[in-house]
KEDREN-959827 format. One line per 2 residues: number of its first residue (from 0); their letters; for each residue x, y, z of C-alpha. Coordinates in nm, 2 decimals, padded with zeros to 4 digits. Layout:
N
NUM	A	X,Y,Z  ...
This chain:
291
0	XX	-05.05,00.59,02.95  -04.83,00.56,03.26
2	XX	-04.48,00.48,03.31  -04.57,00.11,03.41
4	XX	-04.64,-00.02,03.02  -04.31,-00.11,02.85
6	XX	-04.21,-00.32,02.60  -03.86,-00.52,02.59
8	XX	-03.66,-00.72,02.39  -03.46,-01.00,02.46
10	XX	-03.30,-01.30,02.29  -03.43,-01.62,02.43
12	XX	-03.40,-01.95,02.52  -03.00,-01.94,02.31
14	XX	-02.94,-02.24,02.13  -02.59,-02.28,02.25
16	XX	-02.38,-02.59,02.07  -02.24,-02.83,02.33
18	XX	-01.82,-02.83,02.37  -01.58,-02.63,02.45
20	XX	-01.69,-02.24,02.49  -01.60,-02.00,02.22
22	XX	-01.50,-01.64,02.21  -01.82,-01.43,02.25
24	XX	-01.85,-01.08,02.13  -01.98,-01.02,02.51
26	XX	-01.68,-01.23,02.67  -01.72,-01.53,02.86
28	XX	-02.05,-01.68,02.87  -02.04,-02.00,03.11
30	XX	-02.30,-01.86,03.31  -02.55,-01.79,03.03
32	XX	-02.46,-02.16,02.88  -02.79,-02.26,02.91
34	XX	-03.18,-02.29,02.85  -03.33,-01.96,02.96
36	XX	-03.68,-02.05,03.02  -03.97,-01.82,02.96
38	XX	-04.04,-01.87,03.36  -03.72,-01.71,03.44
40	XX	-03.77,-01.42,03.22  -04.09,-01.33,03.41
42	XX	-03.90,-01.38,03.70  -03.66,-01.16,03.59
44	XX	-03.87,-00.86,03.47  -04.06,-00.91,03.78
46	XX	-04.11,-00.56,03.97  -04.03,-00.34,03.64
48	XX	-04.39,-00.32,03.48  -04.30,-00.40,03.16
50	XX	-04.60,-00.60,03.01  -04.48,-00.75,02.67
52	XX	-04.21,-00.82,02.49  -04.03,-00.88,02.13
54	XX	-03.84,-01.17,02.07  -03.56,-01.12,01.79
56	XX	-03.40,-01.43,01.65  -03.13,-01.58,01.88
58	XX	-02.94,-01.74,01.56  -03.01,-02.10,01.55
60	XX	-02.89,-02.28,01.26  -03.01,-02.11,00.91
62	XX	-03.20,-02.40,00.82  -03.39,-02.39,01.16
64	XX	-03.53,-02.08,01.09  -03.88,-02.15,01.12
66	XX	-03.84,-02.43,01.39  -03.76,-02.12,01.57
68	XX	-04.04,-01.95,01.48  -04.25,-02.24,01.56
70	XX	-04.11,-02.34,01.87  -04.15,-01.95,02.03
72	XX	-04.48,-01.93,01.89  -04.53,-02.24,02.09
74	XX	-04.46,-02.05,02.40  -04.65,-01.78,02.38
76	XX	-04.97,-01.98,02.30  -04.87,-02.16,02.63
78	XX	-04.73,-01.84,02.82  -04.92,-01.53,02.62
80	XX	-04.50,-01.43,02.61  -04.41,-01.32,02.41
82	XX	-04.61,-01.06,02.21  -04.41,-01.03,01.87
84	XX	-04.14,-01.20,01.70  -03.85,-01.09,01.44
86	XX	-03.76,-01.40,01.32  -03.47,-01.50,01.09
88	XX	-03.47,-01.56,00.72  -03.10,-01.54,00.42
90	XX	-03.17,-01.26,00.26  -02.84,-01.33,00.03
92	XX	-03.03,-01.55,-00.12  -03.11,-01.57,-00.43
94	XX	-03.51,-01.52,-00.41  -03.59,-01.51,00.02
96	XX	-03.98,-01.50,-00.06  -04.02,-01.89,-00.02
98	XX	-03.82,-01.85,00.35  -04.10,-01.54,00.45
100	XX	-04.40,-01.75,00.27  -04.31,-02.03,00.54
102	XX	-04.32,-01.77,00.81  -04.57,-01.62,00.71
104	XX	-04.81,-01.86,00.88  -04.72,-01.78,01.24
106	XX	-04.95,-01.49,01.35  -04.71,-01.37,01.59
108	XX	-04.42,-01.24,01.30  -04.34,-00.91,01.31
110	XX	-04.02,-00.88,01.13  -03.66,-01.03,01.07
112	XX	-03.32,-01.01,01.14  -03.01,-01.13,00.95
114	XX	-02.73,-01.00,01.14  -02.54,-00.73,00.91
116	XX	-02.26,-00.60,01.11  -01.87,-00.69,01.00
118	XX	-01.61,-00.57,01.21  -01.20,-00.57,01.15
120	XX	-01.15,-00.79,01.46  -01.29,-01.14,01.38
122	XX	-01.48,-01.20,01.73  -01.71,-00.88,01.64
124	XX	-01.80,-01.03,01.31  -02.11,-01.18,01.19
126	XX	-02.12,-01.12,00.83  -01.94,-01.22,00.51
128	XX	-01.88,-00.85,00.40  -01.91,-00.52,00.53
130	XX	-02.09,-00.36,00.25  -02.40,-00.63,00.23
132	XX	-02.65,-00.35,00.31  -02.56,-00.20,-00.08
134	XX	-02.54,-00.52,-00.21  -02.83,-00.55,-00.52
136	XX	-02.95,-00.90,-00.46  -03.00,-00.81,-00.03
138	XX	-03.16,-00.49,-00.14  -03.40,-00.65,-00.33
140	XX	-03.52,-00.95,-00.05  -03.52,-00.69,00.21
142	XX	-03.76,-00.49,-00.01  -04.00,-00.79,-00.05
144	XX	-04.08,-00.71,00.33  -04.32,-00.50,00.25
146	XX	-04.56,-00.72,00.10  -04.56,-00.93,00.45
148	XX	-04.56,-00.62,00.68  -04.27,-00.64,00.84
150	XX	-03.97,-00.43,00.94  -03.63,-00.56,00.91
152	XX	-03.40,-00.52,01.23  -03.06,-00.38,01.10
154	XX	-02.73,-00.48,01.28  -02.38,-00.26,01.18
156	XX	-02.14,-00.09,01.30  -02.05,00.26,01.24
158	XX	-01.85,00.28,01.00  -02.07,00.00,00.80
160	XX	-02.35,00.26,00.85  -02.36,00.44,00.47
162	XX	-02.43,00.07,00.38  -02.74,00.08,00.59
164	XX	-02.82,00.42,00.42  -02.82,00.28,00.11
166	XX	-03.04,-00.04,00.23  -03.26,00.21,00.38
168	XX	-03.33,00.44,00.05  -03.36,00.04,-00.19
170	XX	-03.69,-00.01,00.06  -03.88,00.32,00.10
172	XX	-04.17,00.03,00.22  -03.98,-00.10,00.51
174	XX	-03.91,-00.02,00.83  -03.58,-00.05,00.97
176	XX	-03.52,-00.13,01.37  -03.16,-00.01,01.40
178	XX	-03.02,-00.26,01.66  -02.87,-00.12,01.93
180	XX	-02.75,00.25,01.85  -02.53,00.17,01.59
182	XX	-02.33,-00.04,01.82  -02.06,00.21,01.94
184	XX	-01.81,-00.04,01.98  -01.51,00.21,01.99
186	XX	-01.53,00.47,02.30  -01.27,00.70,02.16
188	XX	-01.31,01.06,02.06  -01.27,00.96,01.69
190	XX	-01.50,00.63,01.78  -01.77,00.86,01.90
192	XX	-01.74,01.11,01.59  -01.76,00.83,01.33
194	XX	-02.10,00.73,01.53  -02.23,01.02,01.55
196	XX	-02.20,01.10,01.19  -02.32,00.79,01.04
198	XX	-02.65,00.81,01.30  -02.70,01.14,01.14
200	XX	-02.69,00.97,00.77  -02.93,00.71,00.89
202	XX	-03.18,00.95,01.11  -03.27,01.12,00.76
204	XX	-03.40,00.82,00.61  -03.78,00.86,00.75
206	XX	-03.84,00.47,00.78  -03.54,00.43,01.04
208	XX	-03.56,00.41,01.38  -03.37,00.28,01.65
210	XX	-03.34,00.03,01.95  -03.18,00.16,02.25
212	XX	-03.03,-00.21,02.38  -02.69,-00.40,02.45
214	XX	-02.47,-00.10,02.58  -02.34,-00.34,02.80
216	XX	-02.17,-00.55,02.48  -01.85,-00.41,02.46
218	XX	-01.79,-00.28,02.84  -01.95,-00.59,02.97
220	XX	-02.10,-00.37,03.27  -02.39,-00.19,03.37
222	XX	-02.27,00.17,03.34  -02.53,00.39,03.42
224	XX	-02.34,00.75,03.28  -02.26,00.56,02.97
226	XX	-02.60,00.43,02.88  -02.74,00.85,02.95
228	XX	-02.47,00.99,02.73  -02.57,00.73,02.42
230	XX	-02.96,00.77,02.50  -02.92,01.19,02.55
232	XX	-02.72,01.14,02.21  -02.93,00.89,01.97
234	XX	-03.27,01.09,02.11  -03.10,01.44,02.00
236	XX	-03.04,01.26,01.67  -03.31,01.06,01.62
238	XX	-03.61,01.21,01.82  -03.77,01.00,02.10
240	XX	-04.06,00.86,01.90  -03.79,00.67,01.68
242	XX	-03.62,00.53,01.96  -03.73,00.18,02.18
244	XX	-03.58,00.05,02.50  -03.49,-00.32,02.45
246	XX	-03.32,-00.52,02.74  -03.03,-00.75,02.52
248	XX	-03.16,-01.02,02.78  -03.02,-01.30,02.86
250	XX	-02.71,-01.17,02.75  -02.65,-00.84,03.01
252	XX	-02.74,-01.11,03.27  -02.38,-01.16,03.24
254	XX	-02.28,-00.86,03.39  -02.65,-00.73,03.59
256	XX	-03.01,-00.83,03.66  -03.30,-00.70,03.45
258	XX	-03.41,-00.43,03.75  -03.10,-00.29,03.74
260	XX	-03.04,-00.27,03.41  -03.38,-00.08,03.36
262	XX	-03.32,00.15,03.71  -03.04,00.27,03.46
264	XX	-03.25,00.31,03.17  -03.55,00.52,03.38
266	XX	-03.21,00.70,03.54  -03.09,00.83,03.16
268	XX	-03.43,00.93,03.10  -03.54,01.06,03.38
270	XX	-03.52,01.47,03.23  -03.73,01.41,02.92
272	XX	-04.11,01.50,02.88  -04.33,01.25,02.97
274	XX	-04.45,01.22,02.59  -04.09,01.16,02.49
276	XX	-04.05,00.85,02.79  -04.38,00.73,02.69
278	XX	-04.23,00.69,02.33  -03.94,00.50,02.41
280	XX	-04.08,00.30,02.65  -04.42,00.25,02.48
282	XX	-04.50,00.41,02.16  -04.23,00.30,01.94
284	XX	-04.22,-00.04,01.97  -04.62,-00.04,01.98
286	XX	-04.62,00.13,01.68  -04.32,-00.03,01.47
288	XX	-04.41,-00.39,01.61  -04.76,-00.33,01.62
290	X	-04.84,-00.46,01.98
Protein backbone atom coordinates (compact mmCIF):
# COMPACT_ATOMS: atom_id res chain seq x y z
CA UNK A 1 0.00 0.00 0.00
CA UNK A 2 1.65 3.36 -0.54
CA UNK A 3 2.31 6.18 1.72
CA UNK A 4 -0.87 8.14 0.36
CA UNK A 5 -3.61 5.99 2.50
CA UNK A 6 -3.88 7.24 6.05
CA UNK A 7 -6.30 7.34 8.48
CA UNK A 8 -6.90 10.40 11.16
CA UNK A 9 -8.58 11.36 13.95
CA UNK A 10 -10.09 14.37 14.89
CA UNK A 11 -12.73 15.77 17.27
CA UNK A 12 -15.48 17.50 15.34
CA UNK A 13 -17.85 19.93 14.89
CA UNK A 14 -17.15 20.92 19.24
CA UNK A 15 -20.20 21.64 20.88
CA UNK A 16 -18.93 24.68 22.61
CA UNK A 17 -21.58 26.31 25.40
CA UNK A 18 -22.17 29.99 24.66
CA UNK A 19 -20.64 32.79 27.37
CA UNK A 20 -17.76 33.66 28.58
CA UNK A 21 -14.59 31.34 27.54
CA UNK A 22 -13.23 28.98 30.03
CA UNK A 23 -9.79 27.70 30.80
CA UNK A 24 -8.95 25.00 28.29
CA UNK A 25 -6.51 22.30 28.86
CA UNK A 26 -4.96 23.58 25.35
CA UNK A 27 -5.23 27.44 26.34
CA UNK A 28 -7.22 29.95 24.76
CA UNK A 29 -9.59 28.74 22.29
CA UNK A 30 -11.50 31.95 20.76
CA UNK A 31 -10.41 30.90 17.50
CA UNK A 32 -11.71 27.31 17.56
CA UNK A 33 -15.14 28.77 19.25
CA UNK A 34 -17.01 27.47 16.59
CA UNK A 35 -18.87 24.98 14.20
CA UNK A 36 -16.17 23.07 12.39
CA UNK A 37 -17.93 21.82 9.44
CA UNK A 38 -17.13 18.62 7.72
CA UNK A 39 -16.28 20.90 4.54
CA UNK A 40 -13.58 22.56 6.22
CA UNK A 41 -12.00 19.44 7.45
CA UNK A 42 -11.65 18.26 3.84
CA UNK A 43 -10.30 21.46 3.16
CA UNK A 44 -8.03 21.09 5.74
CA UNK A 45 -6.62 17.57 4.93
CA UNK A 46 -6.51 18.62 1.42
CA UNK A 47 -3.03 17.77 -0.19
CA UNK A 48 -2.02 15.08 2.67
CA UNK A 49 -3.66 11.81 1.14
CA UNK A 50 -5.25 10.76 4.01
CA UNK A 51 -8.49 9.04 2.82
CA UNK A 52 -10.63 8.39 6.06
CA UNK A 53 -10.99 9.20 9.27
CA UNK A 54 -12.23 8.33 13.04
CA UNK A 55 -14.27 10.50 14.77
CA UNK A 56 -13.92 10.17 18.76
CA UNK A 57 -16.60 11.81 20.90
CA UNK A 58 -16.13 15.63 21.23
CA UNK A 59 -18.00 15.56 24.87
CA UNK A 60 -21.40 16.84 24.40
CA UNK A 61 -23.56 16.66 27.28
CA UNK A 62 -23.82 12.91 28.74
CA UNK A 63 -27.35 12.69 28.09
CA UNK A 64 -26.65 13.67 24.29
CA UNK A 65 -24.72 10.77 23.80
CA UNK A 66 -26.39 9.28 21.01
CA UNK A 67 -27.63 12.59 19.45
CA UNK A 68 -24.04 12.59 18.79
CA UNK A 69 -23.85 9.59 17.40
CA UNK A 70 -26.80 10.21 15.35
CA UNK A 71 -26.09 13.56 14.21
CA UNK A 72 -22.29 12.33 12.80
CA UNK A 73 -23.72 9.45 11.38
CA UNK A 74 -25.83 11.91 9.63
CA UNK A 75 -22.83 13.36 8.01
CA UNK A 76 -21.19 10.72 6.81
CA UNK A 77 -24.36 9.32 5.01
CA UNK A 78 -24.37 12.84 3.46
CA UNK A 79 -20.43 13.31 3.14
CA UNK A 80 -19.09 9.35 3.21
CA UNK A 81 -16.79 11.29 6.33
CA UNK A 82 -16.33 10.05 8.37
CA UNK A 83 -15.49 6.26 8.23
CA UNK A 84 -15.80 5.17 12.10
CA UNK A 85 -16.92 6.55 15.14
CA UNK A 86 -15.89 6.11 19.07
CA UNK A 87 -18.80 7.44 20.54
CA UNK A 88 -19.40 8.26 24.23
CA UNK A 89 -21.35 6.16 26.78
CA UNK A 90 -20.98 6.41 31.50
CA UNK A 91 -19.37 3.65 32.13
CA UNK A 92 -19.74 4.47 36.13
CA UNK A 93 -22.87 3.52 35.79
CA UNK A 94 -24.43 1.23 37.31
CA UNK A 95 -25.31 -1.30 34.21
CA UNK A 96 -23.89 0.86 30.77
CA UNK A 97 -25.42 -2.01 28.47
CA UNK A 98 -28.75 -0.04 27.83
CA UNK A 99 -26.39 3.26 26.77
CA UNK A 100 -24.38 0.67 24.10
CA UNK A 101 -27.84 -1.18 23.15
CA UNK A 102 -28.96 2.43 21.89
CA UNK A 103 -25.78 2.82 20.01
CA UNK A 104 -25.67 -0.15 18.88
CA UNK A 105 -27.96 0.76 15.99
CA UNK A 106 -25.65 3.16 14.14
CA UNK A 107 -23.52 1.02 11.75
CA UNK A 108 -20.77 3.34 11.83
CA UNK A 109 -19.70 2.57 15.88
CA UNK A 110 -16.57 1.51 16.42
CA UNK A 111 -15.83 2.11 20.01
CA UNK A 112 -16.15 4.61 23.04
CA UNK A 113 -14.56 6.95 25.00
CA UNK A 114 -15.17 8.24 28.55
CA UNK A 115 -12.41 10.49 29.27
CA UNK A 116 -10.31 8.80 32.24
CA UNK A 117 -7.44 11.00 32.89
CA UNK A 118 -7.35 13.09 36.50
CA UNK A 119 -4.63 15.44 36.97
CA UNK A 120 -3.39 17.51 40.35
CA UNK A 121 -3.99 20.78 38.53
CA UNK A 122 -7.81 21.22 38.10
CA UNK A 123 -7.70 22.55 34.30
CA UNK A 124 -6.06 19.00 33.26
CA UNK A 125 -8.82 17.18 34.90
CA UNK A 126 -11.67 15.37 33.40
CA UNK A 127 -12.49 12.75 35.82
CA UNK A 128 -13.93 12.34 39.31
CA UNK A 129 -10.93 10.15 40.56
CA UNK A 130 -7.71 9.10 39.42
CA UNK A 131 -7.95 5.53 40.07
CA UNK A 132 -11.44 4.84 38.00
CA UNK A 133 -9.51 2.44 35.58
CA UNK A 134 -9.36 -0.16 38.92
CA UNK A 135 -12.56 0.71 39.91
CA UNK A 136 -14.97 -2.87 39.97
CA UNK A 137 -18.22 -1.40 38.70
CA UNK A 138 -16.04 0.55 35.32
CA UNK A 139 -14.18 -2.75 34.99
CA UNK A 140 -17.11 -4.57 34.52
CA UNK A 141 -19.10 -1.95 31.77
CA UNK A 142 -15.83 -1.64 29.95
CA UNK A 143 -15.76 -5.46 29.69
CA UNK A 144 -19.35 -5.64 28.18
CA UNK A 145 -17.55 -4.10 25.02
CA UNK A 146 -16.78 -7.13 23.82
CA UNK A 147 -20.12 -8.39 23.18
CA UNK A 148 -20.59 -5.15 20.68
CA UNK A 149 -17.11 -5.24 19.22
CA UNK A 150 -15.76 -2.42 20.14
CA UNK A 151 -12.48 -1.09 21.68
CA UNK A 152 -12.52 1.41 24.39
CA UNK A 153 -10.28 4.59 23.83
CA UNK A 154 -8.32 5.12 27.21
CA UNK A 155 -7.41 8.76 28.30
CA UNK A 156 -4.68 9.02 31.56
CA UNK A 157 -1.92 10.42 32.50
CA UNK A 158 1.15 8.77 33.59
CA UNK A 159 1.12 8.37 36.68
CA UNK A 160 -2.72 7.20 36.44
CA UNK A 161 -1.24 4.54 34.10
CA UNK A 162 -1.12 1.19 36.54
CA UNK A 163 -4.88 2.11 36.70
CA UNK A 164 -5.09 1.53 33.04
CA UNK A 165 -3.07 -1.71 33.60
CA UNK A 166 -5.46 -3.03 35.72
CA UNK A 167 -8.56 -1.91 33.25
CA UNK A 168 -6.56 -3.50 30.70
CA UNK A 169 -6.01 -7.18 32.50
CA UNK A 170 -10.43 -6.86 33.86
CA UNK A 171 -11.07 -6.99 29.77
CA UNK A 172 -8.80 -9.53 28.12
CA UNK A 173 -11.80 -9.10 25.15
CA UNK A 174 -11.26 -5.45 24.51
CA UNK A 175 -9.09 -3.46 22.82
CA UNK A 176 -7.73 -0.40 24.31
CA UNK A 177 -6.76 2.78 21.96
CA UNK A 178 -4.36 4.56 24.42
CA UNK A 179 -5.13 8.32 23.60
CA UNK A 180 -2.37 10.16 22.85
CA UNK A 181 0.96 8.49 24.26
CA UNK A 182 0.01 8.57 27.72
CA UNK A 183 -0.26 12.26 27.55
CA UNK A 184 3.28 13.35 28.70
CA UNK A 185 2.09 16.37 30.16
CA UNK A 186 5.34 17.00 32.35
CA UNK A 187 8.68 17.48 30.06
CA UNK A 188 11.06 17.01 32.92
CA UNK A 189 13.67 14.35 33.32
CA UNK A 190 11.52 12.70 36.16
CA UNK A 191 8.17 13.57 33.85
CA UNK A 192 9.75 11.57 31.11
CA UNK A 193 10.87 8.57 33.49
CA UNK A 194 7.40 8.20 35.07
CA UNK A 195 6.09 7.96 31.20
CA UNK A 196 8.30 5.87 30.13
CA UNK A 197 7.78 3.35 32.86
CA UNK A 198 4.09 3.27 33.04
CA UNK A 199 4.07 2.87 28.85
CA UNK A 200 6.18 -0.18 29.53
CA UNK A 201 3.44 -1.52 32.14
CA UNK A 202 0.79 -0.87 29.59
CA UNK A 203 2.74 -2.24 26.26
CA UNK A 204 2.68 -5.79 28.06
CA UNK A 205 -0.94 -5.97 28.06
CA UNK A 206 -1.41 -7.56 24.42
CA UNK A 207 -4.88 -5.80 23.76
CA UNK A 208 -3.23 -2.16 24.17
CA UNK A 209 -2.18 -0.12 21.60
CA UNK A 210 -1.68 3.39 21.13
CA UNK A 211 -2.69 6.71 19.31
CA UNK A 212 0.12 8.95 18.39
CA UNK A 213 -2.05 12.42 18.62
CA UNK A 214 -2.35 15.87 20.56
CA UNK A 215 1.52 16.48 21.30
CA UNK A 216 0.65 19.87 20.70
CA UNK A 217 -1.69 19.88 24.17
CA UNK A 218 0.51 21.00 26.64
CA UNK A 219 3.23 23.09 24.41
CA UNK A 220 0.50 24.53 22.38
CA UNK A 221 2.96 24.38 19.27
CA UNK A 222 3.92 22.41 16.40
CA UNK A 223 7.32 21.15 17.55
CA UNK A 224 8.67 18.94 15.05
CA UNK A 225 11.84 17.41 17.42
CA UNK A 226 9.36 16.88 20.12
CA UNK A 227 6.78 14.92 18.25
CA UNK A 228 10.14 12.46 16.78
CA UNK A 229 11.46 11.97 20.28
CA UNK A 230 7.80 10.73 21.72
CA UNK A 231 7.09 8.73 18.28
CA UNK A 232 11.06 7.15 18.26
CA UNK A 233 10.05 6.45 22.06
CA UNK A 234 6.26 4.99 22.12
CA UNK A 235 7.31 2.78 18.75
CA UNK A 236 10.52 1.40 20.70
CA UNK A 237 8.01 0.54 23.40
CA UNK A 238 5.14 -0.38 21.84
CA UNK A 239 6.20 -1.61 18.29
CA UNK A 240 4.88 0.24 15.15
CA UNK A 241 1.87 -2.04 14.47
CA UNK A 242 0.37 -0.88 17.96
CA UNK A 243 0.80 2.58 17.19
CA UNK A 244 -1.88 5.10 14.87
CA UNK A 245 -1.31 8.64 13.82
CA UNK A 246 -4.33 10.72 14.83
CA UNK A 247 -4.47 14.54 14.03
CA UNK A 248 -6.30 16.04 17.62
CA UNK A 249 -8.08 18.25 14.92
CA UNK A 250 -9.66 21.03 15.32
CA UNK A 251 -7.89 21.49 18.42
CA UNK A 252 -3.90 21.81 17.00
CA UNK A 253 -5.56 24.34 14.56
CA UNK A 254 -4.95 26.51 17.41
CA UNK A 255 -1.45 26.54 17.12
CA UNK A 256 -0.87 24.98 13.03
CA UNK A 257 -2.67 23.73 9.99
CA UNK A 258 -3.29 20.04 9.29
CA UNK A 259 -0.32 19.90 6.45
CA UNK A 260 2.01 20.99 8.70
CA UNK A 261 1.11 19.13 11.46
CA UNK A 262 1.48 15.91 9.32
CA UNK A 263 4.86 17.25 7.37
CA UNK A 264 6.02 16.74 11.17
CA UNK A 265 4.57 13.52 11.61
CA UNK A 266 6.11 11.99 7.97
CA UNK A 267 9.40 14.10 9.40
CA UNK A 268 9.54 11.82 12.81
CA UNK A 269 9.03 8.89 10.78
CA UNK A 270 10.80 9.30 8.05
CA UNK A 271 13.87 6.48 9.29
CA UNK A 272 11.51 3.50 9.87
CA UNK A 273 10.80 0.57 7.37
CA UNK A 274 8.24 1.10 5.14
CA UNK A 275 6.15 -1.88 6.85
CA UNK A 276 6.54 -0.01 10.15
CA UNK A 277 5.12 3.61 8.41
CA UNK A 278 2.53 1.64 6.72
CA UNK A 279 1.39 0.49 10.24
CA UNK A 280 1.01 3.64 11.78
CA UNK A 281 -0.27 5.40 9.11
CA UNK A 282 -2.52 2.53 7.87
CA UNK A 283 -2.53 -0.74 9.44
CA UNK A 284 -3.38 -0.03 12.91
CA UNK A 285 -6.21 1.94 12.80
CA UNK A 286 -7.54 -0.36 9.81
CA UNK A 287 -7.17 -3.11 11.84
CA UNK A 288 -8.29 -1.88 15.46
CA UNK A 289 -11.22 0.30 13.87
CA UNK A 290 -11.88 -2.01 11.25
CA UNK A 291 -11.92 0.44 8.22
Amino acid sequence: MSDAHHHIWRQHDLPWLLGPERPRIFGTYAAIKRDYPIAEFLHDLRGTGIEKSVYVQANWAPNWFEDEVSWVSSVAGEHGWPHGIVGFADFTSGDVRPQLDRLSKYPLMRGVRQQLHWHENPLYRFAARDDLGSDPIVQKNIAFLGEYGWSFDLQLFAGQMQHGVHLAQACPNVTFVLQHAGMLADTSEEGWGEWRQGMKALAKCPNVVTKLSAFGTFIHQNDASFIAQIIAETVKIFGAKRCMFGSNFPIEKLWTDYGSLFDAFRAATADLPKTQKTAIFNDTAARVYRL
